[in-house]
N, C-alpha and C positions, 0 to 999 in steps of 0.2 A: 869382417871386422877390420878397419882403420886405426891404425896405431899414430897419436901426432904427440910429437915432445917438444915441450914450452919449454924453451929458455926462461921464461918466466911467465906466473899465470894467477890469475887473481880468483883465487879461490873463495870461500864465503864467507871463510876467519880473514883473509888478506892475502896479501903479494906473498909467492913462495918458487923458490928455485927449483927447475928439472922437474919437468913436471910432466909424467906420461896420461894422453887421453886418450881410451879405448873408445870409438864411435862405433857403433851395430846400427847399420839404417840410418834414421834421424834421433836416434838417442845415445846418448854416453851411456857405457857400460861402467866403465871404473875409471880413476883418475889417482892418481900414481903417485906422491912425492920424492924429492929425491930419486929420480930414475934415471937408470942405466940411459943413453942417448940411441935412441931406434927411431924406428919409422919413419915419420914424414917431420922434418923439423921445422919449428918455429921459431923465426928467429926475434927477439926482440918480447915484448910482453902481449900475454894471449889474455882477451876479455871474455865476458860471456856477450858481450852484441849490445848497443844501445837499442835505448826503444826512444822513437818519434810518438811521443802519445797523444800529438795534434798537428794537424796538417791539413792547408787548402793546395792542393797540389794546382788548382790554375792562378794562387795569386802568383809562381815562381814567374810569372811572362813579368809581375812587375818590379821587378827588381833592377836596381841603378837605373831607373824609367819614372821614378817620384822625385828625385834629389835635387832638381833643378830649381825648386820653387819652394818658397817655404810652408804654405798649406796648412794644415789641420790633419786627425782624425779623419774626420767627415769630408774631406775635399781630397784625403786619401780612398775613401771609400767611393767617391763616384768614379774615380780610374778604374776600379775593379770591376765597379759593375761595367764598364766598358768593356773590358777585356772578356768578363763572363757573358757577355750576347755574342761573341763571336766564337761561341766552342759550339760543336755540335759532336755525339758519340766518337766518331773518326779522329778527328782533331784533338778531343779529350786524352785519346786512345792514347796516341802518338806523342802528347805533350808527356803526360802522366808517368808512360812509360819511362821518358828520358827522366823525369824528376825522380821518380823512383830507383835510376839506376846511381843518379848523383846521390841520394842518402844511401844505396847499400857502400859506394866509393866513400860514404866518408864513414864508415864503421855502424849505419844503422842495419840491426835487421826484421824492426819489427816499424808499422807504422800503423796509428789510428788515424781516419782519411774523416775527418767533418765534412760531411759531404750534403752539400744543399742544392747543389746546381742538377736537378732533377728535369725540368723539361725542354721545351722547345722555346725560343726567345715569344714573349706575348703569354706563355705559359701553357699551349698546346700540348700533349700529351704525343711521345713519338709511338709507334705501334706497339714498339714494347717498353712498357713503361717505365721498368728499370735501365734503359738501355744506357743511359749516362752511368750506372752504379756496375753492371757487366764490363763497361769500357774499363772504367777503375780496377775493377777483378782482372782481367785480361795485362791490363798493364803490370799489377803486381807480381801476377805468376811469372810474364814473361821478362820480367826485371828481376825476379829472385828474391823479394821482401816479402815479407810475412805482413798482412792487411787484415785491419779490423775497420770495417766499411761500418762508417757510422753513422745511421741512415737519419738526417736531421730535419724535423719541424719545423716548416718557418712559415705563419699566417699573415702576420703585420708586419706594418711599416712601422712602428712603434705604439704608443701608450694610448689604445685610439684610434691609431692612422693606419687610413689607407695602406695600402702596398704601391708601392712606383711600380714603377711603368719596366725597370731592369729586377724588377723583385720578382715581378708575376711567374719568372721562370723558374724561382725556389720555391711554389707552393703550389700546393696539393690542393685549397679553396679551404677545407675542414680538416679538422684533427683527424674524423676519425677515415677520409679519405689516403690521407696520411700514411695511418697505421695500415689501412689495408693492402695500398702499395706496394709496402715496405714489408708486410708480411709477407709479401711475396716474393720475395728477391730471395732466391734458395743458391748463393754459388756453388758451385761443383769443384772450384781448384782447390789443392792439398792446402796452398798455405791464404785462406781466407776465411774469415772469421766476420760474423755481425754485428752488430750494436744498434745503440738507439741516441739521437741526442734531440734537444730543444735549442735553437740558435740560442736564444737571450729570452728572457722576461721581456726585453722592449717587443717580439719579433714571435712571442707563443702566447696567448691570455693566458689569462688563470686559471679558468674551464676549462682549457683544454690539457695543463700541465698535469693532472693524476692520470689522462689518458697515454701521456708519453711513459709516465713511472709504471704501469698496467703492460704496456707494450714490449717494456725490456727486459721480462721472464728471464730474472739473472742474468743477463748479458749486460755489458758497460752500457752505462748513461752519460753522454756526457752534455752539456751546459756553459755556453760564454757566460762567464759572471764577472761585475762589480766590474768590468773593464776600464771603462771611464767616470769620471765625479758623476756626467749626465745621466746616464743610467739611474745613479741614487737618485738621483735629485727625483728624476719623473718618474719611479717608482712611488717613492714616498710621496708624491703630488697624485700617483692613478688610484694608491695602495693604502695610503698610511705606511708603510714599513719600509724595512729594506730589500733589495732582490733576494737576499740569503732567507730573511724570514718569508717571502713571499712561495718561493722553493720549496724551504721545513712544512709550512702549511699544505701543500701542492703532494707531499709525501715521495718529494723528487728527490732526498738528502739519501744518503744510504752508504754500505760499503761498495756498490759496486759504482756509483756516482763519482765522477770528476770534476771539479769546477775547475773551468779554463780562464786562466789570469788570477782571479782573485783579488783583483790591483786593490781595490779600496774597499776594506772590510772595516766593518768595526770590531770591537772586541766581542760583543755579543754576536755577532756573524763567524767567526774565530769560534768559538765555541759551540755555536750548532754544528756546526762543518762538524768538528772533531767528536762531537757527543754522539753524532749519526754516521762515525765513519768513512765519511765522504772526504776524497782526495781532492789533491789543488794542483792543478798543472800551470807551473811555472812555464813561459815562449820570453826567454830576455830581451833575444837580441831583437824580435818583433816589438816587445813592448819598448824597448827603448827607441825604435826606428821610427814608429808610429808619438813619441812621447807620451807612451801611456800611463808611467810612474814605476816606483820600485813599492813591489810589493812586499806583505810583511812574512818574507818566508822562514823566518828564523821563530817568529811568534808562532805559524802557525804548526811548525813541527816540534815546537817545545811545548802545544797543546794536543798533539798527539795526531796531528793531521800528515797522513802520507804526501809525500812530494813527488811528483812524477815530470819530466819536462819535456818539452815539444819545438819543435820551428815554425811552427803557425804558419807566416805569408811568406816564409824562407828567403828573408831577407839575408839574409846567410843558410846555408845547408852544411851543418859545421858541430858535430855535436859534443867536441871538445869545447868550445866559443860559448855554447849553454850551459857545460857545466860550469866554466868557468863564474860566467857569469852570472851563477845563480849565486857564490861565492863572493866575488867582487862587489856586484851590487851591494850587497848587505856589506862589506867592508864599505863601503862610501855612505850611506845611511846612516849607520852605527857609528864610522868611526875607529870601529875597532877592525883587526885582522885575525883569522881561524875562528870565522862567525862557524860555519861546517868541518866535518872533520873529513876525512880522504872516503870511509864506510859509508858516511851519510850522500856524500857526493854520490859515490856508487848505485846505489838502494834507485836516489830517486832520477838515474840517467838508465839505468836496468830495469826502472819497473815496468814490464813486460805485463801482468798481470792487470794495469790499469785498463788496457786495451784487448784483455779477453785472453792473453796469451801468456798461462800462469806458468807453464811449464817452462817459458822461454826464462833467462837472465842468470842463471847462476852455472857456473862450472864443478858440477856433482853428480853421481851416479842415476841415472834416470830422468835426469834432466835434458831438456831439447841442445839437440846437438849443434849449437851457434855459436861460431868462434869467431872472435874478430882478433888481427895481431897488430901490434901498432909496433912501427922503426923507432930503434930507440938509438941508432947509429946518425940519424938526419943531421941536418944542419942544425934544426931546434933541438932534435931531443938529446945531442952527444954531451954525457957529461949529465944527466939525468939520473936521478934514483928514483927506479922503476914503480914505487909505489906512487913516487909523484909526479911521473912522465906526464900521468894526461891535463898538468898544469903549464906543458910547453907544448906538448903535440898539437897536431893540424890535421883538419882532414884530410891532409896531402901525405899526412904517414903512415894512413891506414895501406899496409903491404897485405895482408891478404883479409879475406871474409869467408865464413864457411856459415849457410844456412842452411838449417834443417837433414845436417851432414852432406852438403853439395858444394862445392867449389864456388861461390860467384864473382871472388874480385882476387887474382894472382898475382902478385906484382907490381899491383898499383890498379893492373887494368879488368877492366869491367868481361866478364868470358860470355856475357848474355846477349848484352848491347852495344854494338858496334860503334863508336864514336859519340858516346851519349851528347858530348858537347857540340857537334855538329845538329844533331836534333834538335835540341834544346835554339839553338839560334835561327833555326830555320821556322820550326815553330810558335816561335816570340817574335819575329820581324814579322811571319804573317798576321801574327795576332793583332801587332798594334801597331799597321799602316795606318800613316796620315789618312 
């Protein structure tokens, strides 16, 4: 048994002073208020862990590498496919890892991995066919993040088309070569977990979408949706409808379902979501990077639609910067300011549960033992009230991390992976030589 006392710790009612946390193994035993000052102290405010509830861990090679030129969406997406024909397992390995150790360095400890990038560049099968998805697993463990490997569908090129020529390496040829795959992927490390997702309606038919919703035997589904206007548009031109209704019919809606983005909903899309359960994973700082709009996140949790949020191409790795700005956005939208309240914020940067890992995000008796402490001494945060800290904090104030009851980030520094930021620049310069 581990004894650690929060100078301040946000508990499930809110922020409270002295706060003793009993850990046994990877679980909290009791949790204390008002406590005598023992064991291992914390200084500053103790969280229960963000969760990344979406993540391409190789678009981080392109980041500050798009800003030069003004571009599109779509002329953003052919640099990635550039970048994804030059990974192969090794390389994956090695990237992945370092990205993984920059989110547990900025207070994440859980992550769902959208993971497409399945074969050999042409779309060859390596001998072991999950071996891109084992790299991912491998990287997680040895970074100390908790992974929900989201094993993703991707057949077309969109509404009709082909697959390119940098696609051929996200597919399987069939759904249900797909599934069987993907069935197959059993990880063996403590802290990784499965799922299921479909890229997009543009990138899965219709036939083949009650094959993915069959496939996810209660494990998360997750779903890029409504991203861009385009999307509508050449739904309702393949479909008659929306992506949202094309999904409801598809039997893809559900509670364990996320839709990623949600940028452009209608109201009747608002409403299946929430009628069937199905969460919305808000990525800001991607969607604004990419200019992919301000989604209606205030609409769709006053329709009763869970909020979970994520760093997508981690154009930031920052998950102060998303809550933020899941907040802000809707103050520029609206107009108005305290569109969210400090709880609501919490809920949907802690929902652990979107990505398969229910135990994980709250600090209470039997709950996974993941503590993140954020400085409330910094330069930003001096002079802060601790309930509103993570409205100045930076990932640069996350002082320690404790996952799954283990040590992983001390004093700022990573105890797993040695110089994450040297890896990180070794394996993005190689990535994307001239």
């Amino acid at each position: 048994m581990t004894v650690y006392w929060a100078e301040h710790a946000w508990l499930p009612d809110g922020p409270a002073a002295a706060v003793a946390i009993e850990v046994h193994g990877a679980v909290i035993r009791s949790v204390t208020r008002d406590a005598d000052r023992t064991g291992t102290v914390l200084p500053g405010l103790t969280i229960p862990g963000f969760a990344n509830a979406h993540s391409h861990a190789f678009h981080r090679a392109l980041r500050g590498r798009t800003q030069h030129d003004q571009g599109t969406f779509w002329t953003w997406r052919e640099r990635m496919y550039a970048v994804a024909a030059q990974l192969n397992p090794d390389s994956y390995y090695r990237l992945a890892r370092a990205v993984y150790a920059e989110m547990v360095l900025a207070g994440y400890t859980s992550v769902g991995e959208f993971h497409y990038l399945h074969h050999a560049p042409g779309g060859a099968r390596y001998s072991d066919p999950n071996a891109m998805s084992a790299a991912l697993a491998a990287a997680a463990e040895d970074a100390g993040i908790r992974l929900a490997l989201l094993d993703t569908c991707y057949l077309a090129g969109g509404f009709g088309v082909e697959l390119g020529e940098h696609q051929r390496r996200f597919s399987d040829g069939t759904v249900d070569a797909w599934a069987e795959r993907a069935a197959a992927f059993a990880p063996k490390p403590e802290l990784v977990r499965t799922g299921v997702a479909a890229h997009s309606v543009r990138a899965v038919p219709a036939a083949a979408l009650p094959v993915i919703a069959g496939a996810a035997e209660g494990r998360p589904v997750h779903v890029h949706l409504s991203e861009q206007p385009a999307e509508n548009t050449d739904c309702l031109a393949a479909h008659g409808c929306t992506p949202t209704e094309l999904l409801a019919e598809a039997g893809l809606l559900g509670p364990q379902t996320v839709a990623v983005h949600a940028t452009h909903l209608t109201t009747a899309d608002i409403a299946l979501l929430a009628d069937s359960g199905t969460r919305a994973c808000f990525c800001p700082t991607t969607e604004r990077d990419l200019g992919d709009g301000i989604g209606p996140a205030r609409a769709l949790s006053d329709a009763g639609v869970g909020l979970c949020l994520g760093t997508d191409s981690h154009a930031v790795i920052d998950a102060f910067e998303e809550w933020r700005a899941l907040e802000l956005d809707e103050r520029l939208a609206s107009r108005a300011r305290g569109r969210f309240s400090p709880a609501e914020l919490y809920r949907a940067a802690t929902d652990h549960a979107s990505i398969g890992w229910p135990e994980v995000g709250r600090i209470a008796p039997d709950a996974a033992a993941d503590l993140v402490t954020i400085d409330l001494d910094s330069i930003r945060t001096a002079g802060t009230a601790p309930a509103a800290a993570l409205f100045a904090a930076t990932a640069s104030d996350v002082r320690s991390v404790l996952v799954a009851g283990r040590p992983v980030v001390s004093e700022h520094r990573h105890l797993r992976v040695e110089r994450p930021e040297t890896v990180l620049r070794e394996e993005i310069e190689a990535l994307c030589r001239p």
